[in-house]
LOSEMAR-450468 format. One record per residue (C-alpha): residue number from 1; residue in three letters; x, y, z negated. Coordinates in steps of 0.1 Angstrom, whole numbers, plus 5000, padded with zeros to 4 digits. Last residue first. Example, Ala and Ser with C-alpha at 12.3 -4.5 7.8 and 13.67 -1.06 7.14 Angstrom:
REM residues 2
@resi: 2&resn: SER&c1: 5137&c2: 4989&c3: 4929
@resi: 1&resn: ALA&c1: 5123&c2: 4955&c3: 4922
This chain:
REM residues 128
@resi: 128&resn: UNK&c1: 4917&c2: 5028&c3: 4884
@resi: 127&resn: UNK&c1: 4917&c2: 5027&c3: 4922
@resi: 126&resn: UNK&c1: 4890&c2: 5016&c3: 4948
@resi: 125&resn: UNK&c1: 4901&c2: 4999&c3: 4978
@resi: 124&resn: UNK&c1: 4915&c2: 5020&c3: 5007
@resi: 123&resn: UNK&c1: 4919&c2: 4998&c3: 5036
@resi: 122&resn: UNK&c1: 4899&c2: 4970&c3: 5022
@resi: 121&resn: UNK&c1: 4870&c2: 5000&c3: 5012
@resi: 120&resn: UNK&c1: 4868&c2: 5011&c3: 5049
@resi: 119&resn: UNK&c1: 4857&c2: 4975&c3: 5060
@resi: 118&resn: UNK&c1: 4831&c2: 4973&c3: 5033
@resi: 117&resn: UNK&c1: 4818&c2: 5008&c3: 5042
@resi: 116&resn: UNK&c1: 4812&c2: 4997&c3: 5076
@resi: 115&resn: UNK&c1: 4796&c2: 4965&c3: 5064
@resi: 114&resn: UNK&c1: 4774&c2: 4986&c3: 5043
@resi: 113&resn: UNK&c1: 4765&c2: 5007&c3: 5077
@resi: 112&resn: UNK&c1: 4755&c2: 4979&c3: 5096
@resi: 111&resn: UNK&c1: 4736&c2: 4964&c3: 5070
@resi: 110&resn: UNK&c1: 4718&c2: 4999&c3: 5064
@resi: 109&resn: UNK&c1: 4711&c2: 5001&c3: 5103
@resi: 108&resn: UNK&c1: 4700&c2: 4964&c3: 5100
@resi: 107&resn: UNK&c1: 4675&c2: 4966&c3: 5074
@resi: 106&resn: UNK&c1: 4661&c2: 5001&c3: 5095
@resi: 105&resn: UNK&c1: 4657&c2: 4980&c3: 5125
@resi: 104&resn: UNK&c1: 4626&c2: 4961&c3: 5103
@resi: 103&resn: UNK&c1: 4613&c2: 4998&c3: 5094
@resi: 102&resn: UNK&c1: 4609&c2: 5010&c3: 5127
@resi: 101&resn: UNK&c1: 4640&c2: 5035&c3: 5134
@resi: 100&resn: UNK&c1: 4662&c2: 5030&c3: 5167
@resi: 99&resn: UNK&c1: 4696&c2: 5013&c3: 5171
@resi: 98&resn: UNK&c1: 4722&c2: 5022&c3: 5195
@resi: 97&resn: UNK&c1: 4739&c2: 5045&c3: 5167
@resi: 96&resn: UNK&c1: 4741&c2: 5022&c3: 5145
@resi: 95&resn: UNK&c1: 4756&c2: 4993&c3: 5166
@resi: 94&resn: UNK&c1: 4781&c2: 5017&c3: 5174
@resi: 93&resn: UNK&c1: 4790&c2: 5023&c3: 5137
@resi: 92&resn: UNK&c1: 4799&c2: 4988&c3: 5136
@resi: 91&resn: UNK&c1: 4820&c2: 4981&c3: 5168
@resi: 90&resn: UNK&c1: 4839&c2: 5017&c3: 5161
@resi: 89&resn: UNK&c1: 4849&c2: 5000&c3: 5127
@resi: 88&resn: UNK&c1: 4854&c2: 4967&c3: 5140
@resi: 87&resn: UNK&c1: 4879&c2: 4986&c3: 5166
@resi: 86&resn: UNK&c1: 4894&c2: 5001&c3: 5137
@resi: 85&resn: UNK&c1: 4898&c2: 4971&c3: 5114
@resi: 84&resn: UNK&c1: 4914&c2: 4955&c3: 5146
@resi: 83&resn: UNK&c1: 4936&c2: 4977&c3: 5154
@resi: 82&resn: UNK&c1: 4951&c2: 4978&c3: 5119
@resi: 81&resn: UNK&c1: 4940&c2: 5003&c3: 5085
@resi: 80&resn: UNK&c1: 4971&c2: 5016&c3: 5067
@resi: 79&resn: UNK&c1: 4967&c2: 4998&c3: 5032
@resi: 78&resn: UNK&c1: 4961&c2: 5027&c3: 5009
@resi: 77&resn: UNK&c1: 4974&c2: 5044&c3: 4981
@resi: 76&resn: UNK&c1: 4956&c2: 5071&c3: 4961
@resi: 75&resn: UNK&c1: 4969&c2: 5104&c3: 4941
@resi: 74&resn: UNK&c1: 4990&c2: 5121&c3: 4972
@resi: 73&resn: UNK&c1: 4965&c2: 5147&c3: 4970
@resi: 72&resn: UNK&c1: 4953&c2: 5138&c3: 5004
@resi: 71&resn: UNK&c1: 4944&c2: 5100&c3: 4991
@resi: 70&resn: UNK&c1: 4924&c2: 5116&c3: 4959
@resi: 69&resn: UNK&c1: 4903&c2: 5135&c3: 4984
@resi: 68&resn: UNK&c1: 4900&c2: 5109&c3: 5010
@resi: 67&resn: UNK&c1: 4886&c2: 5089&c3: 4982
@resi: 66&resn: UNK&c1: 4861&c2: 5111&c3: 4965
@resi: 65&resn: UNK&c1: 4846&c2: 5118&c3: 5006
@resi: 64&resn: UNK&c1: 4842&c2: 5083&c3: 5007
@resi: 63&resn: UNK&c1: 4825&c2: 5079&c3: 4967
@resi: 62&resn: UNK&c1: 4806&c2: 5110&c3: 4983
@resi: 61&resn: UNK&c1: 4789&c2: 5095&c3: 5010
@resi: 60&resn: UNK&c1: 4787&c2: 5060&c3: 4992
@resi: 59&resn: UNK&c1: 4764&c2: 5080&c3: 4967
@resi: 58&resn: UNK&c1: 4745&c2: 5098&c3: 4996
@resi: 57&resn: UNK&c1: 4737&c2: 5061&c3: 5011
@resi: 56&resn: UNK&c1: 4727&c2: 5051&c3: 4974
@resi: 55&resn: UNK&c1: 4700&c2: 5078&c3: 4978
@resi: 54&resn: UNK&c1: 4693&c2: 5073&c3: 5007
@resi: 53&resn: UNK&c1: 4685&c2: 5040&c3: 4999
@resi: 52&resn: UNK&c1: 4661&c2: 5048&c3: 4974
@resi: 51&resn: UNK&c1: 4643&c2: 5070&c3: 4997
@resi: 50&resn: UNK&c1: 4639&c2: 5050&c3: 5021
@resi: 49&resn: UNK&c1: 4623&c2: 5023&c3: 4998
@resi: 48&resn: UNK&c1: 4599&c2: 5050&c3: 4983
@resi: 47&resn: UNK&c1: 4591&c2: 5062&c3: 5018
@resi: 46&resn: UNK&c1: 4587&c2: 5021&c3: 5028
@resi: 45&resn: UNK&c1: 4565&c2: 5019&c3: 4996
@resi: 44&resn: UNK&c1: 4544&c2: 5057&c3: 5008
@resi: 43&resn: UNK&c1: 4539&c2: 5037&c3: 5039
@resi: 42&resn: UNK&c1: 4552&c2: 5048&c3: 5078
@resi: 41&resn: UNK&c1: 4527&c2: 5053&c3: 5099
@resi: 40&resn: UNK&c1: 4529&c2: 5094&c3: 5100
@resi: 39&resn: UNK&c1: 4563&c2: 5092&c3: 5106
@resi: 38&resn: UNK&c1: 4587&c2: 5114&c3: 5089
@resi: 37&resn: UNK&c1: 4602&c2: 5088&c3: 5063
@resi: 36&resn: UNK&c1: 4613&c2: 5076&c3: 5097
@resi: 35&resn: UNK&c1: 4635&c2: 5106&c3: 5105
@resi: 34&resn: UNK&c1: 4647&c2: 5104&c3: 5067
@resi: 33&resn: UNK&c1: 4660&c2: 5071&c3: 5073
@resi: 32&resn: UNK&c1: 4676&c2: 5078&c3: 5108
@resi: 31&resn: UNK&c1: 4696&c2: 5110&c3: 5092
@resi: 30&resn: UNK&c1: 4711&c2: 5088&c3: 5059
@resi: 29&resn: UNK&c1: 4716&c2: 5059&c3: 5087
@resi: 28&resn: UNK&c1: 4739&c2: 5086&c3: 5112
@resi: 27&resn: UNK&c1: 4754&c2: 5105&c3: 5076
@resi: 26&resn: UNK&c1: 4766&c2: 5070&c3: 5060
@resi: 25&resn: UNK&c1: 4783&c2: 5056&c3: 5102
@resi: 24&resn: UNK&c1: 4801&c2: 5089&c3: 5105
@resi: 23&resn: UNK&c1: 4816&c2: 5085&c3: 5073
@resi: 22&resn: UNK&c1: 4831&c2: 5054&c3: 5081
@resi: 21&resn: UNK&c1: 4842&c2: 5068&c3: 5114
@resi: 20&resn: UNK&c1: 4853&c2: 5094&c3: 5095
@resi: 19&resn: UNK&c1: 4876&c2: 5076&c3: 5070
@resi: 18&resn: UNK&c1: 4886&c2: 5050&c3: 5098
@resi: 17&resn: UNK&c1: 4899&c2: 5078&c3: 5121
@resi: 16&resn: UNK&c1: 4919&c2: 5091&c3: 5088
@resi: 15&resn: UNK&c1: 4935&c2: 5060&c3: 5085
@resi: 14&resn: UNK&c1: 4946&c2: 5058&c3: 5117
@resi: 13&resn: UNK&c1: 4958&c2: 5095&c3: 5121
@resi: 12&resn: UNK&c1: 4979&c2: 5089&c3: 5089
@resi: 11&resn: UNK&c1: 4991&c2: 5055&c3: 5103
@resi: 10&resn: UNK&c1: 5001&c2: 5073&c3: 5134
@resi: 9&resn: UNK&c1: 5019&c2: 5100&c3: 5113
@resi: 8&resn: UNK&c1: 5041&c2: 5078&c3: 5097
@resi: 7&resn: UNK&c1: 5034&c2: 5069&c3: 5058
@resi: 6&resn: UNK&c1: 5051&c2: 5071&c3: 5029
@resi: 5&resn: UNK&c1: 5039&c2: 5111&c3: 5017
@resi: 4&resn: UNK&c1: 5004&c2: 5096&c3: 5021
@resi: 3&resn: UNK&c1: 5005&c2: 5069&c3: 4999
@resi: 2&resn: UNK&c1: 5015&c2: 5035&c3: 5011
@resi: 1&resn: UNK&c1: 5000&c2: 5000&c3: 5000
């Protein structure tokens, strides 16, 4: 695990490419669960539901944004994310964005994006 002062610039552009891409893929599922909290056919249980996981979406948001900010101030080390943690990345979060908002889609926009977040997290796991 490298912290920023230890690492080339390719691994910093890397690693910051997987930071937003990750990010990328919270904000899209955040913005496609409150467009179908919009609906009018959509159930006050699925609003409550939405809502709920926007609300852990936000969390994640901001655990991300925690992380990049403790990496940037030197404070965090990370395991420089490979080719193919990108490309699943970019795989992932594509898959998001091609999918549209009924509730059932919703299950796998929110999968998508927690498997996203997965990925991010082995590349810079939580620290104590």
């Amino acid at each position: 695990m490298f912290k920023k002062n230890e690492m080339t610039g390719l691994q910093l552009q890397d690693y910051y490419e997987s930071y937003q891409i990750a990010r990328e893929g919270i904000v899209d599922s955040i913005s496609k669960l409150r467009n179908r909290n919009r609906q009018p056919n959509v159930s006050p249980g699925e609003v409550a539901e939405n809502d709920r996981r926007i609300l852990v979406l936000t969390a994640d948001k901001a655990l991300l944004d925690a992380k990049l900010a403790a990496f940037d101030a030197n404070k965090d080390a990370i395991n420089p994310p490979s080719t193919a943690q990108l490309d699943l990345l970019k795989q992932l979060i594509a898959a998001v964005d091609k999918l549209n908002t009924n509730q059932k889609i919703l299950d796998e926009i929110i999968k998508l994006s927690t498997d996203a977040l997965t990925e991010f997290n082995k590349i810079h796991p939580n620290q104590a």
